[in-house]
N, C-alpha and C positions, 0 to 999 in steps of 0.2 A: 437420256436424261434431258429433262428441258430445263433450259438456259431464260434465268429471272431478272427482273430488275435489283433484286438481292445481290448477284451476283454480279451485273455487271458493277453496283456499285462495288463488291469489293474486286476488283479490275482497278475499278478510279481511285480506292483507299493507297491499293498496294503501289501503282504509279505516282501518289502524290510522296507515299511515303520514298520511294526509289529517288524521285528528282528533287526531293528536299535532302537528299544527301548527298548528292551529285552536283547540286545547285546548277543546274542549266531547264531553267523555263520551256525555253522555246522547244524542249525533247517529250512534254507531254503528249500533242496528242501523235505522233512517233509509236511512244509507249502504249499511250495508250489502246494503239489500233494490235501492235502488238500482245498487250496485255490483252485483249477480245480474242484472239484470236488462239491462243493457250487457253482459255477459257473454252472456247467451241473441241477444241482438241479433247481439252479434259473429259469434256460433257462423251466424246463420242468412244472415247476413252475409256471410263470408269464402269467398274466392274460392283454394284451392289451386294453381291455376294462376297465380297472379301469382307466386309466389317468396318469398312472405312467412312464415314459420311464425305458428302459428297465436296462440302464446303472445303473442310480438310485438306482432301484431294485436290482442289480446284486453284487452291492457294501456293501448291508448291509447281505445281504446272505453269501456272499464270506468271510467278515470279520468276520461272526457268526461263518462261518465252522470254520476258521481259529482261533478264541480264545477255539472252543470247542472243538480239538486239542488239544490244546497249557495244555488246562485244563483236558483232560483225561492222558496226559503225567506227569503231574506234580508228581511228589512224595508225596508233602506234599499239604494236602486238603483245602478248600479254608477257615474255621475255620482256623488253622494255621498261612497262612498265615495272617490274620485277626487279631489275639494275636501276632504272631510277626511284623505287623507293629505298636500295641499298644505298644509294649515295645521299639521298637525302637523311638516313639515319647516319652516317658517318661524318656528313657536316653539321648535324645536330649535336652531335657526341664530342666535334670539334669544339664547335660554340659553346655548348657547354663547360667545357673544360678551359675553354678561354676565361670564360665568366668566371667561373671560380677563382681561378690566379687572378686575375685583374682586381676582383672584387677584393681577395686579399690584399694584394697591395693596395687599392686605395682606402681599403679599410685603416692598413697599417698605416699611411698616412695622413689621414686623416685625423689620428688619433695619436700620432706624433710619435709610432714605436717604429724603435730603427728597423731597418729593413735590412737581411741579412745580404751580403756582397754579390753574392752568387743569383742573386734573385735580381735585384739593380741590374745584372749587366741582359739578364736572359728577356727584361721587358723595357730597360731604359728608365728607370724608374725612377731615377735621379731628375729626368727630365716631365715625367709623368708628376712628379712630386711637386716642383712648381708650378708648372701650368694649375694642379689643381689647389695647392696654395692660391695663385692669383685668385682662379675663380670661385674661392670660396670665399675670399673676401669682398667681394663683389656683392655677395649674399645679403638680405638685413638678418637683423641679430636675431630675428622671428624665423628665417626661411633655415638661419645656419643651425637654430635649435631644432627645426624639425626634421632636418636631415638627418643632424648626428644621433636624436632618439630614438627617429623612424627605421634608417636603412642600420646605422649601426650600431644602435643598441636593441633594434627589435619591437621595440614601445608601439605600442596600439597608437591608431587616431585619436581615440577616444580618453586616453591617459593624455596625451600629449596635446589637446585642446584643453583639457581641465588643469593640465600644469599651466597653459599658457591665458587661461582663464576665455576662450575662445570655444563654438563649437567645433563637433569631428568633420562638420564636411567643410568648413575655414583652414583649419589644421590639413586637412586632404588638400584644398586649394595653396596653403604655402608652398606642401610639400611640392606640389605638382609644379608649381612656379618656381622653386627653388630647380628643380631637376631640371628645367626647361634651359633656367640659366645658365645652368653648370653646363649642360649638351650643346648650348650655343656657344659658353666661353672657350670649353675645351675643342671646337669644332672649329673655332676661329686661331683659338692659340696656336693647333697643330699645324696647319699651315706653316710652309717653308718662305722664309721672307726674303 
């Protein structure tokens, strides 16, 4: 089979595609000498009698070279990577579950509903509770309404500019200033003095 400028461009499709998920630049022309080079295999390769065209063929070849490459370069072996995507989902699933309860309680405080005892003592939330007391009133009266509609009642930007008579990317700008200050006060408050 002879080998086109067809083909080599799709070599350079498939390589751009690979290190645009990968994000490392400087692995093109790497791959892409590899991606040539599945490419020549393919061509010496393929069997026109099977029913297959040739492009087809040339595309699963070329991207084989090209991730077994990618994986004789790697430092750390495909175990590895394997436990650290497990732990990365298990501190995801942490944080997540962080998020939730947290969110709860300062939903709850926020909105002034007692928090039951057992929950106070498992996050400190007595002390959680002022600090964000303090820095809500820090707030102006613009940044405290778009928090309390935005994160905890849910309200669009777009409701919450037309109640505030303001547009949605103003209303976006409160919020984003309001949260800024909140993550600054409560960042300062925590601190042990």
């Amino acid at each position: 089979m002879e080998v086109t400028a067809v083909h080599v461009a799709m070599v350079r499709k498939t390589v751009r595609r690979i290190v645009w998920k990968i994000r490392r630049r400087y692995l093109f022309e790497d791959l892409f000498s590899a991606g040539l080079e599945g490419l020549v295999k393919a061509a010496r390769a393929f069997q026109p009698t099977k029913g297959v065209q040739f492009q087809t063929y040339a595309a699963h070849r070329i991207r084989g070279a090209i991730l077994d490459h990618l994986r004789s370069i790697d430092p750390a072996g495909r175990h590895a990577r394997i436990r650290a995507r497990a732990g990365d989902k298990a501190k995801v699933e942490w944080l997540n579950n962080l998020k939730v309860i947290a969110g709860q309680a300062a939903e709850r405080i926020l909105l002034d509903i007692p928090v039951p005892p057992a929950q106070e003592t498992d996050l400190d939330l007595a002390r959680l509770r002022t600090e964000i007391s303090r820095a809500m009133e820090e707030l102006t009266e613009k940044e405290h309404y778009v928090v309390r509609r935005w994160f905890l009642e849910g309200a669009t930007l777009a409701t919450i500019g037309d109640e505030l008579g303001v547009t949605e990317s103003r209303a976006c700008q409160l919020g984003s200033a309001a949260v800024s200050r909140l993550r600054s006060a409560l960042r300062f408050g925590s601190e042990p003095v």
